[in-house]
Residue, then its C-alpha position, 0 to 999 in steps of 0.5 A: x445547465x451544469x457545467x462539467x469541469x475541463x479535466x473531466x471532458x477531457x478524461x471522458x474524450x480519453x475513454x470515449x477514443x479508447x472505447x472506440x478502438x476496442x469492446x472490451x473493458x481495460x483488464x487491470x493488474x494491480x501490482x503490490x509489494x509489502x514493506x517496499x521503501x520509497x527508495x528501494x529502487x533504481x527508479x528515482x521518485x524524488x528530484x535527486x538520484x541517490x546512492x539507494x537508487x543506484x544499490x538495486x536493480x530494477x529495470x522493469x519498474x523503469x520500464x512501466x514508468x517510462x510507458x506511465x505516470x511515476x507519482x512522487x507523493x503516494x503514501x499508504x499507513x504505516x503498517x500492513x493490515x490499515x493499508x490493506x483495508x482501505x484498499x479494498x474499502x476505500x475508507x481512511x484508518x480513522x474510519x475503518x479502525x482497522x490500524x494496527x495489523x492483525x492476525x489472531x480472532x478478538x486479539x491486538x497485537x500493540x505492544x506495552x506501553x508504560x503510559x497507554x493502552x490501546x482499546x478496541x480497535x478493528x483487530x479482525x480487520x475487516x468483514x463482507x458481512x456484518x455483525x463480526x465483532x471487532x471488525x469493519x463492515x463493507x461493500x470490498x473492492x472486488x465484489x464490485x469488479x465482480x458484480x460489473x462483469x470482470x473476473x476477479x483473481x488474487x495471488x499472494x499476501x491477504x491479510x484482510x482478516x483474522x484467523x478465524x473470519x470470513x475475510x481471512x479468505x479472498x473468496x469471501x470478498x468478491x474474487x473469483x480465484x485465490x492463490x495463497x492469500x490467508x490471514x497471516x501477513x508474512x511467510x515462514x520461509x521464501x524458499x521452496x526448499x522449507x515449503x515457504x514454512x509448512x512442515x511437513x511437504x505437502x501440507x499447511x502450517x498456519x500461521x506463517x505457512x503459505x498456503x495452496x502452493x504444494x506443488x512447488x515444495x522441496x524444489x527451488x523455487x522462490x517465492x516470488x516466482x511460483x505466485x508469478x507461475x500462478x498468476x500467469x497460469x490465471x491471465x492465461x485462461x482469463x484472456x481464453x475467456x474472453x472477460x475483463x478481468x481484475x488481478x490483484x497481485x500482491x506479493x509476500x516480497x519484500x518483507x522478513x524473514x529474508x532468504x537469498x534468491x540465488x537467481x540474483x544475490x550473487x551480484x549484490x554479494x560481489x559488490x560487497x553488500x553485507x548477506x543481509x542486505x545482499x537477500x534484500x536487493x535480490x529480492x528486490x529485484x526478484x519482484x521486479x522481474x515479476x512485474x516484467x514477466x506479467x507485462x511480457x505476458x500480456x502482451x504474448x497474449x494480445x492484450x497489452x493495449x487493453x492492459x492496465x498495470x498500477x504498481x505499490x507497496x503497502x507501507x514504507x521499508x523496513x528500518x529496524x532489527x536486520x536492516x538499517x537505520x537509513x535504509x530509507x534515507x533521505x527519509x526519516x524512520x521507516x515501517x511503523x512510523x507517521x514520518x514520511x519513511x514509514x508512509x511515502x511509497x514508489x507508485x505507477x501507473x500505465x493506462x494504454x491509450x491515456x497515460x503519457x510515457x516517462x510523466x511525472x505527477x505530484x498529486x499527493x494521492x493516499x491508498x483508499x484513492x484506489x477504491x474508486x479510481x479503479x473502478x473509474x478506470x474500469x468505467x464502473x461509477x454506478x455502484x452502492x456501498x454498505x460504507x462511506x468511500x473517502x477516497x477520490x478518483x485520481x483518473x484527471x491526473x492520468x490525462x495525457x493531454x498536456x502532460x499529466x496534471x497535478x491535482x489537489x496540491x493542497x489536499x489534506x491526507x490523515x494517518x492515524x497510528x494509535x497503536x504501539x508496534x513490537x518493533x519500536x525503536x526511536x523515530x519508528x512505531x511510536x504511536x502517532x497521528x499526521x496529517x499532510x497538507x500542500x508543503x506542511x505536514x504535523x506529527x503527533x505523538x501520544x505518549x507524551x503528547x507533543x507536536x511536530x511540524x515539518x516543511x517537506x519541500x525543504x525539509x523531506x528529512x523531517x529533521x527540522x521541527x519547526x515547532x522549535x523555532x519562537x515563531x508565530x507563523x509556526x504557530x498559527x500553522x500549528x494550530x491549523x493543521x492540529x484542528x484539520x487533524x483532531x477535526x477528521x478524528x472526532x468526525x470519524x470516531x476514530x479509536x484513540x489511546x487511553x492514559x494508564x494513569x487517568x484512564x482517559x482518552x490521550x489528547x487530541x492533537x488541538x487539545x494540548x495548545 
């Protein structure tokens, strides 16, 4: 007889009882934000509340967390576009290959280096269909909402595919309705005053123009808040019809260029914040009033209960050019790096009727997870992909029975950033690998081929190289965490750099002890 583990007949006790007080399959909201920092609220995600907390201004991110599960230990890639892909794949960078963020047809987008080139990797992002060059093939997320009975709704930033391929287009990759998602992974302006970048009105200015939002040009309306308009107006007919159905809400924010969204900046600008910084937390909190207004909505709409929000951000906050160094502190680097500003990210998640309010959960969880963990939700678990799923379904640590549980504390997660981003400075876009496993976490780095290890729960700074130390213990940590990660890059046939000056592959982590 198999012997079904605990965790799982208690998740299915959840859903059997949440079955029973209602037909239809939960909707689900998955809330998206771009470069939004693990510190870029006033939600606390670590131990300690910090002076970043208390800089922004986000009362509905507290509100979610204190009908859910606040996960302190998320991590998503280090840049937008491999993030984005394993979302809607459910696969590992190693694996899809898609580890830099594109945006042109058959070009990459690295930077120069003085030592390595970066080789073909995915730089069309991904495709639903095979045989695109340059691209990974797979079975997307939302065509297997779609195939189960839900309708399938998109609003904001895409950035799947290039210009030029089928999955530049959401429509292409299972949703039923697309609202201003294309290939291009920012928008020229926030400001319907510049058409958020499209010249002239009424028209569609690629790459940075967004589309499919004419009727708010020239007014003032912020960006924000026209995808919310829209999303609204899709939750709207959705719950009239009756169906289950899955958002994606994805917004633009918080990424540059930034504007000032003068429902909120005053206030920042009155506490003495530089302009720059004073555009950046009223966006902030310009996306947090979002999320409210989508959790008030469906709740006018009598769908609350049956509702599931899930908030994330894409990669960690952006620390270089107009913002600064420490704006992601106590974490070190930011967007482009392998450290854990570039990879930590704030996350929640509300399940009425499973989620017990205000718990916090430190499974550390990365964002394929979200591939089957979704459908898990939705009760979808016989399903076939055309690609391996390395993602794995978090739903146990949801449970609210006893509080949620902390799985997989020694799980292994794998970054992969062999590319060389155009805003490198320091400790950010270097090209890098990492892996995380339970406490420790390597870095390495190819250019010079060199490894870094960190102890995050007494060094979440990852200020103390404890490679530095003479130590054997160090050592042998070392030496397992490098073959953990060379292993998983072999295994995937993951892309690598290549030397200038030998024309071969740079070292794999294990290789230079």
């Amino acid at each position: 007889m198999k012997t079904i583990p605990s965790c799982t007949l208690l998740l299915t006790t959840a859903l059997t009882a949440g079955a029973a007080e209602r037909e239809q399959r939960p909707n689900i909201v998955f809330f998206l934000v771009d470069d939004m920092g693990w510190q870029d609220t006033s939600l606390p995600f670590w131990k300690d509340t910090t002076d970043l907390n208390r800089k922004y201004r986000t009362p509905n991110m507290e509100r979610l967390a204190a009908l859910g599960t606040k996960f302190t230990d998320a991590y998503a890639c280090p840049v937008s576009s491999p993030s984005r892909i394993s979302l809607i794949t459910g696969t590992n960078v190693a694996r899809h290959q898609v580890s830099n963020w594109t945006l042109h047809k058959d070009q990459a987008t690295d930077a120069p280096s003085d030592s390595l080139t970066f080789g073909r990797w995915n730089y069309n992002g991904m495709s639903p269909v095979p045989g695109i060059g340059n691209a990974f093939y797979a079975t997307p997320l939302a065509q297997v909402f779609k195939d189960n009975g839900y309708t399938t709704l998109f609003v904001g930033k895409a950035h799947f595919g290039a210009l030029g391929t089928p999955a530049e287009d959401p429509l292409t990759l299972g949703f039923d309705r697309n609202i201003a998602g294309h290939a291009a992974g920012a928008m020229g302006s926030y400001l319907g005053e510049e058409n958020y970048g499209n010249h002239p009105a009424g028209s569609y200015t690629p790459p940075w123009g967004v589309p499919m939002l004419e009727k708010y040009h020239g007014t003032d309306t912020f960006l924000t808040e026209a995808l919310t308009r829209e999303a609204a107006k899709l939750i709207d007919s959705s719950a009239a019809a009756g169906k289950p159905f899955f958002l994606y809400m994805s917004h633009y924010a918080v990424h540059a260029p930034y504007k000032a969204d003068k429902r909120f900046v005053q206030r920042y600008r009155d506490r003495g914040l530089s302009e720059t910084e004073a555009e950046y937390a009223a966006i902030v909190e310009g996306m947090d009033k979002s999320l409210g207004d989508l959790m008030d909505l469906v709740a006018e709409k009598g769908i609350a209960d049956n509702t599931i929000f899930v908030f994330m951000s894409d990669n960690g906050g952006y620390s270089v050019g107009v913002r600064p160094n420490d704006a992601n502190v106590p974490l070190r680097g930011g967007k482009g790096a392998c450290y854990e500003g570039g990879i930590r990210e704030p996350m929640i998640v509300y399940w009425p009727g499973v989620t017990e309010g205000g718990t916090v959960n430190a499974t550390p969880v990365i964002i394929e997870d979200f591939y089957p963990t979704l459908l898990a939700m939705a009760g979808i678990r016989d399903y076939e992909t055309v690609q391996p799923i390395d993602g794995q379904d978090f739903t146990p640590a949801l449970l609210r029975k006893g509080g949620a549980k902390t799985l997989w504390p020694d799980r292994p997660l794998y970054f992969h950033y062999p590319n060389n981003w155009g805003e490198r400075t320091r400790d950010v876009g270097l090209p890098s690998s990492a892996v995380r496993m339970g406490d420790w976490k390597l870095v390495h780095f190819y250019e010079d081929e060199h490894n870094e290890l960190y102890n995050l729960k007494e060094d979440i700074s990852e200020r103390h190289d404890l490679l530095q130390e003479a130590s054997p213990k160090y050592k042998k940590i070392e030496a397992k965490l490098a073959k953990k990660l060379s292993d998983h890059l072999r295994q995937n046939g993951a892309n690598m750099p290549v030397r200038k000056s030998t024309g071969q592959r740079a070292a794999y982590p294990d290789e230079i002890l």
